[in-house]
C-alpha positions as CSV (number, residue, x, y, z in Angstrom):
1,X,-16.2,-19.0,4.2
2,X,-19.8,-17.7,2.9
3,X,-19.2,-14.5,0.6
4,X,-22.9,-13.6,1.5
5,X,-21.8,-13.5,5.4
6,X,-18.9,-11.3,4.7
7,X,-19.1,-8.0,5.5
8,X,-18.0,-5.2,3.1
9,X,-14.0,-3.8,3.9
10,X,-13.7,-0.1,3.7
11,X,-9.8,0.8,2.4
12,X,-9.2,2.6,6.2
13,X,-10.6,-0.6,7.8
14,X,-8.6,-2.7,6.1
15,X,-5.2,-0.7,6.7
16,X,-6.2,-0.7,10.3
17,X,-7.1,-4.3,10.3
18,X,-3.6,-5.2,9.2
19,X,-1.7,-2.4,11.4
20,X,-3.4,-4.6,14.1
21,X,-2.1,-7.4,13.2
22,X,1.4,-6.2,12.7
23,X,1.5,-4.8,16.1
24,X,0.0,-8.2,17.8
25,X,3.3,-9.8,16.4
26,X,5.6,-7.7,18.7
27,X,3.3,-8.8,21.9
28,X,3.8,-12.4,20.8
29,X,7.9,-11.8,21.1
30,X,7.9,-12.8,17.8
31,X,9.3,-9.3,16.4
32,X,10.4,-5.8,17.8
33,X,8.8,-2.8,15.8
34,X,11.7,-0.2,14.9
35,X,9.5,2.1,13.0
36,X,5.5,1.6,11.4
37,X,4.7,4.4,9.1
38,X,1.7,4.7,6.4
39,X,1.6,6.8,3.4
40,X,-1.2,7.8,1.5
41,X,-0.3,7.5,-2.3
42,X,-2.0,5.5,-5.3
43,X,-1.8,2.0,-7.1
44,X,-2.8,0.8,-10.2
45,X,-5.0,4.7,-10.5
46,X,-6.8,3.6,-7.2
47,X,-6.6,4.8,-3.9
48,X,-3.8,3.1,-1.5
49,X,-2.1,3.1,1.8
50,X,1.4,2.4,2.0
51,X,2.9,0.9,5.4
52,X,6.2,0.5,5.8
53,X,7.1,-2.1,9.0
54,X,10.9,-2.1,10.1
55,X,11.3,-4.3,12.9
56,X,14.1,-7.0,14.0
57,X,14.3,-10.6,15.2
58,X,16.3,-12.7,16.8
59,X,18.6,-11.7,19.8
60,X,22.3,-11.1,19.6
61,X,24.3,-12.0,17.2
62,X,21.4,-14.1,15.7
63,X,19.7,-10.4,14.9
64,X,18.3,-9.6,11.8
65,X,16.9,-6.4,10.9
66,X,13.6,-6.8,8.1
67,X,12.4,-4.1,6.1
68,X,8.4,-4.3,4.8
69,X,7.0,-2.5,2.4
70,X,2.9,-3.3,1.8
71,X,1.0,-1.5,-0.5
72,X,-2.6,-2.2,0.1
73,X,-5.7,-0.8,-2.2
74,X,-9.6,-2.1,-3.0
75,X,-9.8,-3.8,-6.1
76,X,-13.3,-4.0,-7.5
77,X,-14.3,-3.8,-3.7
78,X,-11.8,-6.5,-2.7
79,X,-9.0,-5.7,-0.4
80,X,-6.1,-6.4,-2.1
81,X,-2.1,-6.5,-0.9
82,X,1.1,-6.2,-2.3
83,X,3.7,-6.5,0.1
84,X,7.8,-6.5,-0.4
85,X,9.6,-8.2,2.4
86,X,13.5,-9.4,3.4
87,X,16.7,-8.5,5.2
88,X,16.7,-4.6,5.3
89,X,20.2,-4.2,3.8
90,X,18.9,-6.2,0.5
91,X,15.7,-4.3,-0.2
92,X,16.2,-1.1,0.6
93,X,18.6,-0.1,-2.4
94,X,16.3,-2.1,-4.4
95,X,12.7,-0.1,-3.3
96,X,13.0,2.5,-6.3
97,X,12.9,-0.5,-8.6
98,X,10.0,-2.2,-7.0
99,X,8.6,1.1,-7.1
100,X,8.5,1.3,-10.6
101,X,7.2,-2.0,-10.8
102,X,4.3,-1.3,-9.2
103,X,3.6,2.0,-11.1
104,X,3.9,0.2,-14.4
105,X,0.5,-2.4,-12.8
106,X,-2.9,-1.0,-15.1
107,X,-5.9,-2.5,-13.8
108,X,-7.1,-4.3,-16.3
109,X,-11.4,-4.9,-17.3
110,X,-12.8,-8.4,-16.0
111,X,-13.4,-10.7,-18.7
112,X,-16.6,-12.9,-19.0
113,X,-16.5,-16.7,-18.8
C-alpha cells in the first residue's frame, strides 16, 4: 500500500465505512443484525463514534447471540479502532469495566527516533 496514494479518512467516513461493512456481513448469511446503534461520545479527549452491533449466528440450537462494542476515533489523522467483542451474556455485565478502561487511555506525545 503507498501512503502517498491513500486518501485522507474524515472520522464520519470512516464510521460509515465500517457500518458498511457490518451490514454486508448479514447479506453474506454470515450474521443476522438484532440492533446497530452509534453514539457520539469521546476517547482518549478526541472526538469518537461509538457502534454498538448485536447480531446472532448460527441456527437453532447451534445460536449464539454476540454483542460488539467499537469505539472508533482519528488519531493524529489515522483512523483508529477499539472494538470489544464475545457472547452477549459474557460482556455485557462486563461493559462498565471496559468502559472505564478506556476512559483511563491519555494520548500520549510521539517520540522521536
Amino acid at each position: 500500500l503507498d501512503p502517498l496514494r491513500v486518501k485522507p479518512v474524515t472520522l464520519e467516513a470512516f464510521v460509515q465505512e465500517t457500518i458498511a461493512g457490518l451490514k454486508s456481513i448479514e447479506k453474506t448469511g454470515g450474521a443476522k443484525t438484532i440492533e446497530l446503534r452509534e453514539t457520539a461520545t469521546q476517547l482518549m479527549g478526541l472526538p469518537a463514534i461509538r457502534i454498538d452491533h448485536h447480531y446472532t449466528i448460527g441456527a437453532d440450537l447451534a445460536q449464539l447471540a454476540v454483542s460488539q462494542s467499537t469505539w472508533l476515533t482519528m488519531i493524529d489523522g489515522r483512523a483508529t479502532i477499539f472494538s470489544v467483542s464475545g457472547r452477549t451474556e459474557l460482556t455485557t455485565p462486563r461493559m462498565s469495566e471496559i468502559e472505564a478502561v478506556l476512559a483511563s487511555l491519555a494520548k500520549q506525545a510521539a517520540r522521536e527516533g
